[in-house]
N, CA, C and O of each residue as an XYZ file, in Angstrom:
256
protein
N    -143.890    -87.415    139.268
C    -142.898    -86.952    138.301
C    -142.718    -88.028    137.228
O    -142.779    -89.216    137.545
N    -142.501    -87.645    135.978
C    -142.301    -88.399    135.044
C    -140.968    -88.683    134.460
O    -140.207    -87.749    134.205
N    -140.703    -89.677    134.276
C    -139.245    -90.336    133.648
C    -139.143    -89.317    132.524
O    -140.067    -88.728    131.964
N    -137.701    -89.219    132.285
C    -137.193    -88.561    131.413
C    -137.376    -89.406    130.131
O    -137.355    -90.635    130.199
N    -137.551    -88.768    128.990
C    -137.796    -89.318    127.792
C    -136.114    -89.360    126.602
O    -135.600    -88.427    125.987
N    -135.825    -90.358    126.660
C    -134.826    -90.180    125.733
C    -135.172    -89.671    124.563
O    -136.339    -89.605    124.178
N    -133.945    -89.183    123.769
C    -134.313    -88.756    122.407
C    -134.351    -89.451    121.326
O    -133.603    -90.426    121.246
N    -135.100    -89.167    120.398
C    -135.466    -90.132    119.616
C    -134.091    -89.661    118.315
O    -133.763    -88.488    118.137
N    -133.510    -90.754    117.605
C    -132.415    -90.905    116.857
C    -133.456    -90.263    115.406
O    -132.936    -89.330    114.794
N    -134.343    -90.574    115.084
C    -135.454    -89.943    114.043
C    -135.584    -88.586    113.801
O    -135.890    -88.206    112.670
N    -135.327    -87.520    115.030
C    -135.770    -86.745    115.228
C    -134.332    -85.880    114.560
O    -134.228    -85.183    113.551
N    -133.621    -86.162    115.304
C    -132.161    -85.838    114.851
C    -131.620    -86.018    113.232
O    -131.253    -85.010    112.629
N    -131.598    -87.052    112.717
C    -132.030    -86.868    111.289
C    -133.226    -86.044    110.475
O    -133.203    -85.510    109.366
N    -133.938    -86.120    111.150
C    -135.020    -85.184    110.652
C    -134.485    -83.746    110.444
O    -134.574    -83.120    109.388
N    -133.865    -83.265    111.693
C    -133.506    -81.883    111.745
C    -132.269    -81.436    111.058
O    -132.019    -80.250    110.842
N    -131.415    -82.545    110.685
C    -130.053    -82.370    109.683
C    -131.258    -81.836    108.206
O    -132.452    -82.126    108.123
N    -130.173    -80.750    106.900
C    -130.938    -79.859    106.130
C    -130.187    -81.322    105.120
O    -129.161    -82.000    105.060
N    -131.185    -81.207    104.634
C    -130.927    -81.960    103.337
C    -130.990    -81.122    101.981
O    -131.924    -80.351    101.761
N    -130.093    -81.292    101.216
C    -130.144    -80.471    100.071
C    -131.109    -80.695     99.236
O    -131.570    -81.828     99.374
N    -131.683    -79.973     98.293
C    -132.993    -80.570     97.452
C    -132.486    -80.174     96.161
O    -133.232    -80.518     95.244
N    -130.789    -79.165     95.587
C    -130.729    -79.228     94.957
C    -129.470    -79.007     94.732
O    -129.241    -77.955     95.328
N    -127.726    -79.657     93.819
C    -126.814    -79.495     93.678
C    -126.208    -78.116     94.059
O    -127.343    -77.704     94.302
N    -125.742    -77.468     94.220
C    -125.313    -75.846     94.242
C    -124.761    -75.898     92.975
O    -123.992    -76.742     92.515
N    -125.377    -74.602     92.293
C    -124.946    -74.054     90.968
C    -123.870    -73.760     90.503
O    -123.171    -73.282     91.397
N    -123.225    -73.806     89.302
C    -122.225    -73.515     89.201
C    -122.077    -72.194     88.667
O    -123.012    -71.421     88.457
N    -120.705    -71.938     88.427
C    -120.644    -70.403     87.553
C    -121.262    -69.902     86.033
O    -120.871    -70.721     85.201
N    -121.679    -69.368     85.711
C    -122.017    -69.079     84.242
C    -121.226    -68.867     83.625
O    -120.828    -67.702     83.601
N    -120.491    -70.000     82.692
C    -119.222    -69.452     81.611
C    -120.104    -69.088     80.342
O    -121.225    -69.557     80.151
N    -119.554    -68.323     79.621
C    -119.581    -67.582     78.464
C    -118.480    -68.654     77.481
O    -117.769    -69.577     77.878
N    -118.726    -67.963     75.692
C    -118.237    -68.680     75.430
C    -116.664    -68.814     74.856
O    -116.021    -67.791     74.619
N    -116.234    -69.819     74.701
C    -114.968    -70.459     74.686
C    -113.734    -69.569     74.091
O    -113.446    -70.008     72.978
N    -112.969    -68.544     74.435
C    -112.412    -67.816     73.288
C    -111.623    -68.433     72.184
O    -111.610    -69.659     72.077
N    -110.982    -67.694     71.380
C    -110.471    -68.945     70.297
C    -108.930    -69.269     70.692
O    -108.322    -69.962     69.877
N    -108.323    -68.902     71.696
C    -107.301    -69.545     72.665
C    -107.817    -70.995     73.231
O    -107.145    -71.988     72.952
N    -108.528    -71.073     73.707
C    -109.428    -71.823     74.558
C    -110.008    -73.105     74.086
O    -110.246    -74.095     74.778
N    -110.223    -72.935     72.678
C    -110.600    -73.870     71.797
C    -109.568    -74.222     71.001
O    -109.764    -74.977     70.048
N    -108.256    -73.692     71.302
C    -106.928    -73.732     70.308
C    -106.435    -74.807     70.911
O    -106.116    -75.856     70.351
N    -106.335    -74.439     72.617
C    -105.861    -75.377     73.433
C    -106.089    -76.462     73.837
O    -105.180    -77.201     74.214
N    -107.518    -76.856     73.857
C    -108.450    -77.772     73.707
C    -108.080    -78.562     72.551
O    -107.294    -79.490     72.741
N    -108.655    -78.279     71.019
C    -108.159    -78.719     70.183
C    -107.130    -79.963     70.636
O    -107.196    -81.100     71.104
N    -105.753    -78.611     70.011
C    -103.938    -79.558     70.373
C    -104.447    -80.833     71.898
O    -103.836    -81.878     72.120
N    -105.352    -80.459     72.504
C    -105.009    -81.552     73.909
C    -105.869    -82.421     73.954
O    -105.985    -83.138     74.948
N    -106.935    -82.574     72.492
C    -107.456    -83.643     71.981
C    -106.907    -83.965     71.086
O    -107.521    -85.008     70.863
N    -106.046    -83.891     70.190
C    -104.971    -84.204     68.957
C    -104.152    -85.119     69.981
O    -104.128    -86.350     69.961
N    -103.462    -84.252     70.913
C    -102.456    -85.289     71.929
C    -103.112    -86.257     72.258
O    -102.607    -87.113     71.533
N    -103.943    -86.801     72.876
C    -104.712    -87.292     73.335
C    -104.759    -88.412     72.876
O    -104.429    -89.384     73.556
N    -105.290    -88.545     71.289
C    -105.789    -89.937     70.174
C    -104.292    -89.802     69.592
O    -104.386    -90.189     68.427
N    -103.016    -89.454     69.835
C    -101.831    -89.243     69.295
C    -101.927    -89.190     67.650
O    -101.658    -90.032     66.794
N    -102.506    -87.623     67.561
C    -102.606    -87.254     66.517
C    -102.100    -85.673     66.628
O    -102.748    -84.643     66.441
N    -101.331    -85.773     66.833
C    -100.578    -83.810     66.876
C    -100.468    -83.212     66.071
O    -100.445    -83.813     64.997
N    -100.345    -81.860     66.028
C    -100.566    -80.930     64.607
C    -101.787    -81.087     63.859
O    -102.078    -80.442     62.852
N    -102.401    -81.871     64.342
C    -104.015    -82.032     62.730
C    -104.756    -80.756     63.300
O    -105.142    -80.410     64.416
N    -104.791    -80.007     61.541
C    -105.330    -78.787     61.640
C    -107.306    -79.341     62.268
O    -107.816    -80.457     62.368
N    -107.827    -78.043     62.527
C    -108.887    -78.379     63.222
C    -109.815    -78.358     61.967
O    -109.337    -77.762     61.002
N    -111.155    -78.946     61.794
C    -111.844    -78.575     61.057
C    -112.666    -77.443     60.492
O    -113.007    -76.965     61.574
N    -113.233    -76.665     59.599
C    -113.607    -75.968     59.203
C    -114.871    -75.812     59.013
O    -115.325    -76.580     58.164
N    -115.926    -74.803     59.685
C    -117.177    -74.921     59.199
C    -117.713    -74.831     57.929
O    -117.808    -73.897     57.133
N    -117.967    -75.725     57.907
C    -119.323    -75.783     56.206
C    -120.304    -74.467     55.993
O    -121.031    -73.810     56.738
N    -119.875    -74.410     54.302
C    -120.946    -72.921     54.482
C    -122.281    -73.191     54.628
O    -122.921    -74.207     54.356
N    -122.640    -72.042     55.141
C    -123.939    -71.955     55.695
C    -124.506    -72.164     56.948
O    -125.685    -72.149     57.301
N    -122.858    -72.480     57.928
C    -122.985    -72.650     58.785
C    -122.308    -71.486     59.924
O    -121.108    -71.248     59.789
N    -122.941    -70.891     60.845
C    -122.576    -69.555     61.638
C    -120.912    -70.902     62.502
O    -120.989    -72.085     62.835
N    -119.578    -69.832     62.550
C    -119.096    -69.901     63.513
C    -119.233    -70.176     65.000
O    -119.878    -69.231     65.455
N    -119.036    -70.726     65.625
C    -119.096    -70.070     67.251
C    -118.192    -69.531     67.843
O    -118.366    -69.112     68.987
């Protein structure tokens, strides 16, 4: 009869799943103009600059 073989500590790591890639996040769409209103004001607060109207796109340039 043969001695029992302990287990090898290698083997056991081996068999834990290792991720190969972050888990995905949600797909947001884009920003409504609430969203970017609020944003805005809470970067104005921020550099303590409140009320500064936001900038304006240059023509020729599409909105987002």
């Amino acid at each position: 009869m043969t001695a029992p073989v302990a287990p090898n500590p290698f083997d056991a790591l081996l068999a834990e799943l290792i991720p190969s890639r972050p888990e995905t996040t949600p797909v947001r769409g884009p920003w409504t103009k609430a969203e970017q209103d609020a944003h805005w004001n809470a970067l104005c607060e921020a550099v303590g600059t409140p009320g500064t109207p936001r900038p304006q796109p240059k023509a020729g340039r599409q909105a987002a």
